[in-house]
PDB file of N, CA, C and O in Angstrom:
ATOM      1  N   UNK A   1       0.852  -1.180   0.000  1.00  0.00           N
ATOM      2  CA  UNK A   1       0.000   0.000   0.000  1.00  0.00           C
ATOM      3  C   UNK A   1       0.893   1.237   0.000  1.00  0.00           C
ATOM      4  O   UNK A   1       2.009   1.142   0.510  1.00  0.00           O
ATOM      5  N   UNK A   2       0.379   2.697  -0.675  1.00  0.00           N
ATOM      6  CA  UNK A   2       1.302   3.293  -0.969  1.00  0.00           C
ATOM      7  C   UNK A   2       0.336   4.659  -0.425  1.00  0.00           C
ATOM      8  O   UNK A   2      -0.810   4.977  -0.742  1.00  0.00           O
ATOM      9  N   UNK A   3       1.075   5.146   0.293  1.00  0.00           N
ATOM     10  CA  UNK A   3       0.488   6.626   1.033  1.00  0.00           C
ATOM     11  C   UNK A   3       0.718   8.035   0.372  1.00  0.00           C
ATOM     12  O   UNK A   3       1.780   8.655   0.438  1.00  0.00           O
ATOM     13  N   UNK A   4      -0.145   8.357  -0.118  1.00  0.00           N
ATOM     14  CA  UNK A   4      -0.285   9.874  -0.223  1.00  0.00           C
ATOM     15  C   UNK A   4      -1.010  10.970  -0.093  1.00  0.00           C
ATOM     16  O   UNK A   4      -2.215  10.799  -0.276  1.00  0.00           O
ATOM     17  N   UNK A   5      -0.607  12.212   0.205  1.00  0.00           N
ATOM     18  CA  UNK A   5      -1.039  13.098   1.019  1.00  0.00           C
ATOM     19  C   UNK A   5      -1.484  14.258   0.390  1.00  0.00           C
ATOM     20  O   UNK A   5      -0.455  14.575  -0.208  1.00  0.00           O
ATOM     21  N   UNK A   6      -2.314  15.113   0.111  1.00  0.00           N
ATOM     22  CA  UNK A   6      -3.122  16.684  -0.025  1.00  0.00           C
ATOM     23  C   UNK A   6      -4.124  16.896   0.231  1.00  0.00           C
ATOM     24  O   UNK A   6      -5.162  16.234   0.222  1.00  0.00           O
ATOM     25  N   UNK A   7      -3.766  18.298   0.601  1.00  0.00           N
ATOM     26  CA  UNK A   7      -4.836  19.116   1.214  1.00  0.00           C
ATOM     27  C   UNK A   7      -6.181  19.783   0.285  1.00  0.00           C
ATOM     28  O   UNK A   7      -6.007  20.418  -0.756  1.00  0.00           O
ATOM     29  N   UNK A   8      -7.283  19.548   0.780  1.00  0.00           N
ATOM     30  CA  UNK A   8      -8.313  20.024   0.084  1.00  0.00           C
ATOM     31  C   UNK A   8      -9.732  20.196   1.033  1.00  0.00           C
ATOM     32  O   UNK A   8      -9.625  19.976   2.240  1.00  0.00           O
ATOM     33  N   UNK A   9     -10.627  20.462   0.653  1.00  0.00           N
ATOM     34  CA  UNK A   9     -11.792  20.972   1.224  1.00  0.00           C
ATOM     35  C   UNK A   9     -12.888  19.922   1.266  1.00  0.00           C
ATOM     36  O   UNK A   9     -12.307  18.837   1.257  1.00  0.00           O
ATOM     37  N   UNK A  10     -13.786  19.795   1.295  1.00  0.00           N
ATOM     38  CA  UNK A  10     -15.137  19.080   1.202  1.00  0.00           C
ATOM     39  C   UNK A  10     -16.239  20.030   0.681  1.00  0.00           C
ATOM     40  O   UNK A  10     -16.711  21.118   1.012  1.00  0.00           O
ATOM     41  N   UNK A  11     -16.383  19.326  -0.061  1.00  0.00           N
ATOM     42  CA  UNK A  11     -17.340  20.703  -0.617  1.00  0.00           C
ATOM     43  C   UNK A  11     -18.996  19.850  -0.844  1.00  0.00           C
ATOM     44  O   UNK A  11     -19.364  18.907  -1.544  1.00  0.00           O
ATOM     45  N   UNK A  12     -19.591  20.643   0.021  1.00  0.00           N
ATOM     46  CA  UNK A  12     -21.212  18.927   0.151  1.00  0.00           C
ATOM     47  C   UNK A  12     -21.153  17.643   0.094  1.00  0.00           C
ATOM     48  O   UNK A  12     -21.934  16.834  -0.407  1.00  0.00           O
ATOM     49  N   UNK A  13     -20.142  17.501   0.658  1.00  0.00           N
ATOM     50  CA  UNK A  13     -19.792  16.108   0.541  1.00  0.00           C
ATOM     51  C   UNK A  13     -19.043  15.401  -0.437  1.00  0.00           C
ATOM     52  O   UNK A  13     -19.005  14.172  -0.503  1.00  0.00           O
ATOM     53  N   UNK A  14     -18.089  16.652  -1.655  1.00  0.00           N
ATOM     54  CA  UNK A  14     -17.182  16.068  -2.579  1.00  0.00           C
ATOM     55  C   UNK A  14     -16.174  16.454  -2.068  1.00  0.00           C
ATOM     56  O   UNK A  14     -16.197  17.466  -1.367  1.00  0.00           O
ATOM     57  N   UNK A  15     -14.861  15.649  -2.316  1.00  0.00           N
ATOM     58  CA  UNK A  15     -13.550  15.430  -2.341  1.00  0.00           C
ATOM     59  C   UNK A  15     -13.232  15.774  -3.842  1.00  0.00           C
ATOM     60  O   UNK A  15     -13.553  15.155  -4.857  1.00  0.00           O
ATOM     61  N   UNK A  16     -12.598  16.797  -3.717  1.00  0.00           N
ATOM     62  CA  UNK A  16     -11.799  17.261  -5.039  1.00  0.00           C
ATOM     63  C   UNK A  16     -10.314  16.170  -5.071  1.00  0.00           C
ATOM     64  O   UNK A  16      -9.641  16.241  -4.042  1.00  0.00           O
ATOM     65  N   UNK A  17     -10.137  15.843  -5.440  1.00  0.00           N
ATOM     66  CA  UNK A  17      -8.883  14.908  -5.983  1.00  0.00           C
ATOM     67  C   UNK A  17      -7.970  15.802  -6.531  1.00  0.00           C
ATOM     68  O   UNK A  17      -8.893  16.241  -7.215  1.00  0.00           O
ATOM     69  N   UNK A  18      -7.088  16.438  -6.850  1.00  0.00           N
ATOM     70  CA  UNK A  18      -5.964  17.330  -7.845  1.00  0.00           C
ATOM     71  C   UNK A  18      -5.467  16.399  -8.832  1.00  0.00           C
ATOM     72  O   UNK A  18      -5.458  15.174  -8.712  1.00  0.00           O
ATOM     73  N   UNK A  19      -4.980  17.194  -9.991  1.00  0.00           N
ATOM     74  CA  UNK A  19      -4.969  16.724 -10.957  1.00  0.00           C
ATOM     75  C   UNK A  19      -3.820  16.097 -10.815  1.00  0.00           C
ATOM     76  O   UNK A  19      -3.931  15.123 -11.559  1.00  0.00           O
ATOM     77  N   UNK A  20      -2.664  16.055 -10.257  1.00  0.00           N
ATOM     78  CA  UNK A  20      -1.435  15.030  -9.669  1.00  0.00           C
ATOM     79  C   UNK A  20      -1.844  14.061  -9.975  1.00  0.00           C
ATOM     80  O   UNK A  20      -1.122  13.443 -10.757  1.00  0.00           O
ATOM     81  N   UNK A  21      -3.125  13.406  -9.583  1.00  0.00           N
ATOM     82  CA  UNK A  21      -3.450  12.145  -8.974  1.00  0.00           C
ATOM     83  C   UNK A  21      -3.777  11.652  -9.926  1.00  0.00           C
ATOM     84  O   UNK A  21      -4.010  10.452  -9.776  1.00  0.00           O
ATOM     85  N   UNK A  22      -3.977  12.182 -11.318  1.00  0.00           N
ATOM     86  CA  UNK A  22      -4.567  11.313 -12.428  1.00  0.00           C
ATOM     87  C   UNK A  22      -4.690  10.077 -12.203  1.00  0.00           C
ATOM     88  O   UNK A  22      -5.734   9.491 -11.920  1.00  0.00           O
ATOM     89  N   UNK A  23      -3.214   9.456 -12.365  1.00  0.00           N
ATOM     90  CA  UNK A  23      -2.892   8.224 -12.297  1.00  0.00           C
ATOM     91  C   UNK A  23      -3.907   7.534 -11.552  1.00  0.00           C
ATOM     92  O   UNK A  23      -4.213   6.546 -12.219  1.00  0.00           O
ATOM     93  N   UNK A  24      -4.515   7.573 -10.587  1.00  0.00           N
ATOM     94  CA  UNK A  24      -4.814   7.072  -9.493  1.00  0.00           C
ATOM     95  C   UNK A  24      -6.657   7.189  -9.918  1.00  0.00           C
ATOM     96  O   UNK A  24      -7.486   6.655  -9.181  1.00  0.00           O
ATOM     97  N   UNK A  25      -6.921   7.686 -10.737  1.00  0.00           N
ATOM     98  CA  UNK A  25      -8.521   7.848 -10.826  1.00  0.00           C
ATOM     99  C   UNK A  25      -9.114   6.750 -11.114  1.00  0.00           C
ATOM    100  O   UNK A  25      -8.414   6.186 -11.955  1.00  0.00           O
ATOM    101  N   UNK A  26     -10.062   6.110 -10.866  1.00  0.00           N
ATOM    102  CA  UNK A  26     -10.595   5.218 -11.593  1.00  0.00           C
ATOM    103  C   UNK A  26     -10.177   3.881 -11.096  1.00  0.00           C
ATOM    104  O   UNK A  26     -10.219   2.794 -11.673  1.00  0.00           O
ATOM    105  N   UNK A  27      -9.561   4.337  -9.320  1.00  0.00           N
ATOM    106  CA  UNK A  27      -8.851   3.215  -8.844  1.00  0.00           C
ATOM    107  C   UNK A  27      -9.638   2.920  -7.806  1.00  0.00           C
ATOM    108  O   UNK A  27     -10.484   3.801  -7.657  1.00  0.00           O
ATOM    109  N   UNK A  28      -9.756   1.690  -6.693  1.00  0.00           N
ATOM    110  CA  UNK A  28      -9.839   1.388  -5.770  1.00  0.00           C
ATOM    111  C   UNK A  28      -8.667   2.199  -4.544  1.00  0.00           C
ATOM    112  O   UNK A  28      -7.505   1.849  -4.343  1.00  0.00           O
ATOM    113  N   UNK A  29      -9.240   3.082  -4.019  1.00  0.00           N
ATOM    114  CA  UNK A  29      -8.657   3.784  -2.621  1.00  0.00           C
ATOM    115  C   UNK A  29      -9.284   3.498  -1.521  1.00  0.00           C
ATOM    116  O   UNK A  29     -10.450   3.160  -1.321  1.00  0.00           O
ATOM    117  N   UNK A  30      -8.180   3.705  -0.651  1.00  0.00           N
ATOM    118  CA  UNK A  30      -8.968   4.366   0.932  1.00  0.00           C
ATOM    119  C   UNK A  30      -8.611   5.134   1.148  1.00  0.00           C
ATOM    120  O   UNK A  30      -7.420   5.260   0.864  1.00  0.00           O
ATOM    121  N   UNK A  31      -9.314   6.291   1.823  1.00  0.00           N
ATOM    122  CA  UNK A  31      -9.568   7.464   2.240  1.00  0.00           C
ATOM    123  C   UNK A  31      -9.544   7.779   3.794  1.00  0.00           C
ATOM    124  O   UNK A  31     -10.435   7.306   4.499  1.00  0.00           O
ATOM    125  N   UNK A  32      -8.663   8.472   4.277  1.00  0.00           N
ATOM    126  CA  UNK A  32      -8.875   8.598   5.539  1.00  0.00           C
ATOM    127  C   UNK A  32      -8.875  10.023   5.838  1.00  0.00           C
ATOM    128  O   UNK A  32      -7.993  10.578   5.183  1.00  0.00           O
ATOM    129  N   UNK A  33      -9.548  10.849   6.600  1.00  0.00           N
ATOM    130  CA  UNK A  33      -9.744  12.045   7.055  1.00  0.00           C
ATOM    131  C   UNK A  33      -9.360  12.428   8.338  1.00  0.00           C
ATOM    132  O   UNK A  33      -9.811  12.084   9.431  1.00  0.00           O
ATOM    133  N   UNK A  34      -8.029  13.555   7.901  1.00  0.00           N
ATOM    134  CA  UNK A  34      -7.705  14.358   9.437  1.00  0.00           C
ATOM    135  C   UNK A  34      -8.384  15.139   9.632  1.00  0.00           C
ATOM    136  O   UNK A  34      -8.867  15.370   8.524  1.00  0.00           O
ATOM    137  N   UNK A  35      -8.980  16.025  10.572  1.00  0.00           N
ATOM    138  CA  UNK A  35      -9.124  17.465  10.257  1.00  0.00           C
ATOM    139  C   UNK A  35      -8.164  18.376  11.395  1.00  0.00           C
ATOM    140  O   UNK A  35      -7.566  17.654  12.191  1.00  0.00           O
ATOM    141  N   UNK A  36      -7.979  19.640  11.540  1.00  0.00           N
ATOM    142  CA  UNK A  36      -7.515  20.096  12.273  1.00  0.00           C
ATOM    143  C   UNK A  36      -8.561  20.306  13.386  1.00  0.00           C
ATOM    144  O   UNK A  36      -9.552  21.010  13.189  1.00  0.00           O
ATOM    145  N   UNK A  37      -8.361  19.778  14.384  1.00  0.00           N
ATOM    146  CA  UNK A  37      -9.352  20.084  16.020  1.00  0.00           C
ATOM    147  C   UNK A  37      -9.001  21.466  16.137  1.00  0.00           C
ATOM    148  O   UNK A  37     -10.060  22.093  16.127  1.00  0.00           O
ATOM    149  N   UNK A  38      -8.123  22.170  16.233  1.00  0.00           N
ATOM    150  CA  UNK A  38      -8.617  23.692  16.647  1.00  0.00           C
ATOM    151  C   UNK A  38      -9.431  24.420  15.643  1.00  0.00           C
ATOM    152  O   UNK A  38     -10.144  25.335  16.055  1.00  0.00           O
ATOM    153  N   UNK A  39      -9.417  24.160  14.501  1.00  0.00           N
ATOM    154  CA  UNK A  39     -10.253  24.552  13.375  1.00  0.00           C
ATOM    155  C   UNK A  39     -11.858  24.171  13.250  1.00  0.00           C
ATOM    156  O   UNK A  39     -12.820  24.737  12.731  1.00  0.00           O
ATOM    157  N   UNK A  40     -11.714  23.177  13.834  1.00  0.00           N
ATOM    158  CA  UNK A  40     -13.411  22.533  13.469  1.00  0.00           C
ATOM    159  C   UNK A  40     -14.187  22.461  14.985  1.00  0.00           C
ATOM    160  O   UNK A  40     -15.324  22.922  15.076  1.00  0.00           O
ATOM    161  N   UNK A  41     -13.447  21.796  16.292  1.00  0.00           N
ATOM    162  CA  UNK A  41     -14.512  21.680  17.405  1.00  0.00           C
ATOM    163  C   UNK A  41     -14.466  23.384  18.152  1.00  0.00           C
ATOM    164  O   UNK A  41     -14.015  24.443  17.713  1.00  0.00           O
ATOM    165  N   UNK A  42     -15.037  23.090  19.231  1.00  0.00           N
ATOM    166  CA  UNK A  42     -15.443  23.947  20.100  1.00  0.00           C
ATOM    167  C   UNK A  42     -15.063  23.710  21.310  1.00  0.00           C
ATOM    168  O   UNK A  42     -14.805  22.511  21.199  1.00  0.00           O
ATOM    169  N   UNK A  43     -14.829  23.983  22.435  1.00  0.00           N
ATOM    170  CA  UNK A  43     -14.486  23.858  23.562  1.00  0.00           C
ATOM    171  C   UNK A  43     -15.727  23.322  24.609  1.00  0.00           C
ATOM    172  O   UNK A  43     -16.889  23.647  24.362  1.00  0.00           O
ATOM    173  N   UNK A  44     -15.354  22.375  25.937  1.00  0.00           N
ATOM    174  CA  UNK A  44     -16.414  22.251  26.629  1.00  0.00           C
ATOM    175  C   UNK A  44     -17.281  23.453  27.151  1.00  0.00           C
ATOM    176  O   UNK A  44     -18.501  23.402  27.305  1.00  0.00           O
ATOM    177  N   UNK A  45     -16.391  24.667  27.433  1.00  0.00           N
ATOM    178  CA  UNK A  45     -16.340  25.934  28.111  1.00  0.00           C
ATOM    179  C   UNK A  45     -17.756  26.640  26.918  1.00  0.00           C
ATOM    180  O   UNK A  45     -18.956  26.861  27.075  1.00  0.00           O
ATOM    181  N   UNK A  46     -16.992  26.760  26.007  1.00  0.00           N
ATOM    182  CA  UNK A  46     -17.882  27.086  24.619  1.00  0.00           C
ATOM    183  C   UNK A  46     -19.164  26.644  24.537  1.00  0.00           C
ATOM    184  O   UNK A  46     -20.187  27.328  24.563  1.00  0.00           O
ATOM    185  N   UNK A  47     -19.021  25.070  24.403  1.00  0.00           N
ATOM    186  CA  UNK A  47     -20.699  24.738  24.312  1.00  0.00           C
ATOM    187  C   UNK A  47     -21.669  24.573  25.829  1.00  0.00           C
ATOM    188  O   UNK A  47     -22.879  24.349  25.789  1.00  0.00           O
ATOM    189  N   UNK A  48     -20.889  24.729  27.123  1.00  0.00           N
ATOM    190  CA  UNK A  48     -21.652  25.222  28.097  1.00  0.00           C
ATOM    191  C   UNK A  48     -22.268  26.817  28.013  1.00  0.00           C
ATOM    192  O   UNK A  48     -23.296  27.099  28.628  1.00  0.00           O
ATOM    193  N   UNK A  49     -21.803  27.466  27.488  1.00  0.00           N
ATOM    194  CA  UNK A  49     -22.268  28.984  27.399  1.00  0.00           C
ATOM    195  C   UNK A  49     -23.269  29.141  26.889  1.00  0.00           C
ATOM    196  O   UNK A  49     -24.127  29.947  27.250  1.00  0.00           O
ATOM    197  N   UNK A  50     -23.375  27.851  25.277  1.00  0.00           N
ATOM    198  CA  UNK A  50     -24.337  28.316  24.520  1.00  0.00           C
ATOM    199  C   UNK A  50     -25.701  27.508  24.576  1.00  0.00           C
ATOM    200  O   UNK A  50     -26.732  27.832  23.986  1.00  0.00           O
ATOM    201  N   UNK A  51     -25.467  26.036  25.654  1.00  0.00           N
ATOM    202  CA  UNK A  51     -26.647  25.726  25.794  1.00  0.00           C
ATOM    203  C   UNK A  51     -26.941  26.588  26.956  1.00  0.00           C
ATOM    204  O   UNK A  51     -28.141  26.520  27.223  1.00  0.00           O
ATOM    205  N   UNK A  52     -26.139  27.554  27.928  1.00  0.00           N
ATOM    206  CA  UNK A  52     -27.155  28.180  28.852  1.00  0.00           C
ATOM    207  C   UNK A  52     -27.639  29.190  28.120  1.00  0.00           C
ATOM    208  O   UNK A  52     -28.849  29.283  28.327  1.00  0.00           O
ATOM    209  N   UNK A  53     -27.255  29.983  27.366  1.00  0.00           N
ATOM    210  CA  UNK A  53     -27.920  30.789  26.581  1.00  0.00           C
ATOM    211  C   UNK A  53     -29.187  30.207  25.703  1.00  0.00           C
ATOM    212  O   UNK A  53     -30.298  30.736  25.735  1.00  0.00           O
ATOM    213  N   UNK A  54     -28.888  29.117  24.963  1.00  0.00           N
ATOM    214  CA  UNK A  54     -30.329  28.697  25.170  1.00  0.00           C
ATOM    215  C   UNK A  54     -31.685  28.329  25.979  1.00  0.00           C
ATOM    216  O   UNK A  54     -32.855  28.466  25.621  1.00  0.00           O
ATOM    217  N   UNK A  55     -31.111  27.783  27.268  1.00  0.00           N
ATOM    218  CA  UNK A  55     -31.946  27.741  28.457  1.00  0.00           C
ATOM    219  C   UNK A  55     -32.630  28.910  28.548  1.00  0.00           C
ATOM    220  O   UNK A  55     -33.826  28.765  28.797  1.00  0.00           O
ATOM    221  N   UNK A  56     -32.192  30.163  28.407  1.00  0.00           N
ATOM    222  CA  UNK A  56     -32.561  31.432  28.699  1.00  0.00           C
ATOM    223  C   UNK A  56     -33.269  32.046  28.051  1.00  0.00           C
ATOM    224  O   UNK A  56     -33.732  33.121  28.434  1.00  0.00           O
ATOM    225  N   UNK A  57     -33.566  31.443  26.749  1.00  0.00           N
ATOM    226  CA  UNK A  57     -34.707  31.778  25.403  1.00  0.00           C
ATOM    227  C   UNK A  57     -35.635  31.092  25.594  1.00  0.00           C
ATOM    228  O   UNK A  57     -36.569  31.495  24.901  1.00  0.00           O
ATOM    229  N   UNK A  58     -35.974  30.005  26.341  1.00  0.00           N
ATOM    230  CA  UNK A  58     -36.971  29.421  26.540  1.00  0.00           C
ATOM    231  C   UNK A  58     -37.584  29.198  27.515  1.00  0.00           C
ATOM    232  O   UNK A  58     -38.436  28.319  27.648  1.00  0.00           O
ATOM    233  N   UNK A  59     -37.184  30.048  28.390  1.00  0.00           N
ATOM    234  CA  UNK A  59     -37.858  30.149  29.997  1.00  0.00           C
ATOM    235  C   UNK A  59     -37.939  29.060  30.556  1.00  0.00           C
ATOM    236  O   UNK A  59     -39.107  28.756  30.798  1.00  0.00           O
ATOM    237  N   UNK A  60     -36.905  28.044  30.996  1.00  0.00           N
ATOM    238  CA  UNK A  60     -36.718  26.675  30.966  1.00  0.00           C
ATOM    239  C   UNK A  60     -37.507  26.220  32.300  1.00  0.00           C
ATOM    240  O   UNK A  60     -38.200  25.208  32.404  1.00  0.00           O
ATOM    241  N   UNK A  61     -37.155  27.549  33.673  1.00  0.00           N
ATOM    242  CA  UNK A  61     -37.551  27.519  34.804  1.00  0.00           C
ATOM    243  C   UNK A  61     -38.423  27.819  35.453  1.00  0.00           C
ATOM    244  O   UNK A  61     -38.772  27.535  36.599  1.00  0.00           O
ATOM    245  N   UNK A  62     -39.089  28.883  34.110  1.00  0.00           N
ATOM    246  CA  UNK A  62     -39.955  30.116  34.796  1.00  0.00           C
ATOM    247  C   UNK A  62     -41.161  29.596  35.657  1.00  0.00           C
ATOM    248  O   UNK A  62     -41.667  30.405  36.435  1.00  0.00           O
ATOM    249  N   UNK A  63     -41.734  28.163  35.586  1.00  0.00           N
ATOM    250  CA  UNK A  63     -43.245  27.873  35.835  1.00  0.00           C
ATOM    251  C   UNK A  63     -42.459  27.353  37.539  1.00  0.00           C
ATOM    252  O   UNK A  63     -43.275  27.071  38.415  1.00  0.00           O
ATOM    253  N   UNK A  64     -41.459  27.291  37.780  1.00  0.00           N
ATOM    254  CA  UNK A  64     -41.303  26.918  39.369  1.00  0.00           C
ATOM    255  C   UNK A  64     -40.951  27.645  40.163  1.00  0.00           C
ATOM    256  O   UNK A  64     -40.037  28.463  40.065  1.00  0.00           O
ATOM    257  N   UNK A  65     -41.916  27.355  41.421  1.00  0.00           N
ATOM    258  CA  UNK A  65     -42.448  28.783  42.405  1.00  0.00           C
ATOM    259  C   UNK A  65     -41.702  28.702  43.489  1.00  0.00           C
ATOM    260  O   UNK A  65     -41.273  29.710  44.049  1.00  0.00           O
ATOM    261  N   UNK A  66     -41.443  27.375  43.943  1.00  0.00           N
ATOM    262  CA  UNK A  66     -40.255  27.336  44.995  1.00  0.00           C
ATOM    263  C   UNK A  66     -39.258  26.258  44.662  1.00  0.00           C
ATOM    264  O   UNK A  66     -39.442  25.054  44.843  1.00  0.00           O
ATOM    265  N   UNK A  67     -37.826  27.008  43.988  1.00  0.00           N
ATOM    266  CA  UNK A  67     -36.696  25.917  43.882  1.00  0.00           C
ATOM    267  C   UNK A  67     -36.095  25.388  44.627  1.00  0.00           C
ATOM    268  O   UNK A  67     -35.288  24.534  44.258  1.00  0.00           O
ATOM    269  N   UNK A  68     -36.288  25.735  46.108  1.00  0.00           N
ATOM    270  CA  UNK A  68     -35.867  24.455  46.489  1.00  0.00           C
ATOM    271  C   UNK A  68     -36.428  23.551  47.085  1.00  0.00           C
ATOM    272  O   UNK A  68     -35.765  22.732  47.721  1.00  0.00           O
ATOM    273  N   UNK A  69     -37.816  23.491  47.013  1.00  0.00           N
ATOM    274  CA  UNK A  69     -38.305  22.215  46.706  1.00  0.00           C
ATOM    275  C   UNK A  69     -38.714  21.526  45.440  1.00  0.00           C
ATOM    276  O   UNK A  69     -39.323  20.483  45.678  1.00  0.00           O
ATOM    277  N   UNK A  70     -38.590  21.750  44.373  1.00  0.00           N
ATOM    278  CA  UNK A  70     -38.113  21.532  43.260  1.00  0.00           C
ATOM    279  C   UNK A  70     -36.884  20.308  43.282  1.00  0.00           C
ATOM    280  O   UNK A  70     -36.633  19.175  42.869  1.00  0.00           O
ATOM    281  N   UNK A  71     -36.430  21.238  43.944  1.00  0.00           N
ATOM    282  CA  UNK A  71     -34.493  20.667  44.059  1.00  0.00           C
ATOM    283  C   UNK A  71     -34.635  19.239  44.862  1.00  0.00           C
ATOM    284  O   UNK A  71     -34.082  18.164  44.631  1.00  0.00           O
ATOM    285  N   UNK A  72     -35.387  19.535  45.685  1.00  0.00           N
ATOM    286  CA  UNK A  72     -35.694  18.050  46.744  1.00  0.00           C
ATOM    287  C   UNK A  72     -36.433  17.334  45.830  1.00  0.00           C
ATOM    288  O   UNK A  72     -35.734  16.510  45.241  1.00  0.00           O
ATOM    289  N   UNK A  73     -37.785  17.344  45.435  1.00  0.00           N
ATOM    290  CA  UNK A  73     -38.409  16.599  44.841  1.00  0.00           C
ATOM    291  C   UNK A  73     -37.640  15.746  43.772  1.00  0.00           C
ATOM    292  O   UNK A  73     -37.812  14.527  43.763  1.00  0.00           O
ATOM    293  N   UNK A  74     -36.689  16.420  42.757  1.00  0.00           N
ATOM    294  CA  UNK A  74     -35.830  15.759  41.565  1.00  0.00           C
ATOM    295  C   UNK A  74     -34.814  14.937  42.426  1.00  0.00           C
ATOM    296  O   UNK A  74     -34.449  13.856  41.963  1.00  0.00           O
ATOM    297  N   UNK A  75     -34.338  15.334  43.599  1.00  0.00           N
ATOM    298  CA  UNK A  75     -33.191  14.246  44.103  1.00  0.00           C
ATOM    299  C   UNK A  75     -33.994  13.441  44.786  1.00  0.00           C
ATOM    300  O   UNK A  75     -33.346  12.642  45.463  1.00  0.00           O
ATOM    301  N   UNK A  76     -34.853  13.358  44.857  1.00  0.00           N
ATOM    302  CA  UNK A  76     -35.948  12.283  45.889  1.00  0.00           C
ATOM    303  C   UNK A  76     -36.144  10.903  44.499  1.00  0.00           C
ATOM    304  O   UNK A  76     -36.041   9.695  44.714  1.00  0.00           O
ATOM    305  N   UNK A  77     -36.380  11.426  43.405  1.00  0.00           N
ATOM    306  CA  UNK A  77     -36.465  10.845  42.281  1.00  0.00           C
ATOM    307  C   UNK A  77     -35.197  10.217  41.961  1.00  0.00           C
ATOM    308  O   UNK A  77     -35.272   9.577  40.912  1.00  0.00           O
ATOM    309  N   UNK A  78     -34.429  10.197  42.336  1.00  0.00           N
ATOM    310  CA  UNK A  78     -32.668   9.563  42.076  1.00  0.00           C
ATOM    311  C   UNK A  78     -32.783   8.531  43.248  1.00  0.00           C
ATOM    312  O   UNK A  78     -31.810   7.777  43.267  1.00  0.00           O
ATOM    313  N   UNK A  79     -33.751   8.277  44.280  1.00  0.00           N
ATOM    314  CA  UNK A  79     -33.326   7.110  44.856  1.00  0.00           C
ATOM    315  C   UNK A  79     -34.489   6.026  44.966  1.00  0.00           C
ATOM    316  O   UNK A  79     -34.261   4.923  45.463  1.00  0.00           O
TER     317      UNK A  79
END
């Protein structure tokens, strides 16, 4: 098996191939995909912010009148 390497995009779901590769068209490959992690994910920190910011568009809490019995009742439910 013979390894080779370039960089390219995804574009809806196509893989542009470069024209280097002629040779190689019309062949049986495997394909394996790096991507760069600082480029593509998000941080835990990150997506805690933005589901509380969603919590906050939808009034997640608003209908409870006393939280902390709320708070008892849900840990009463854990045993």
């Amino acid at each position: 098996m013979k390894a080779i390497e370039f960089t390219t995009t995804i574009d809806e779901g196509i893989i542009r191939v470069p024209q280097n590769m002629k040779p190689y068209y019309n062949s049986r490959v495997r394909v394996l995909i790096l991507t760069d992690e600082s480029e593509t994910s998000i941080s835990k920190k990150e997506k805690l912010s933005i589901a509380i910011k969603n919590m906050e568009k939808i009034s997640m809490f608003s209908n409870i009148d006393n939280p902390t019995k709320w708070q008892k009742t849900i840990r009463n439910e854990w045993e």
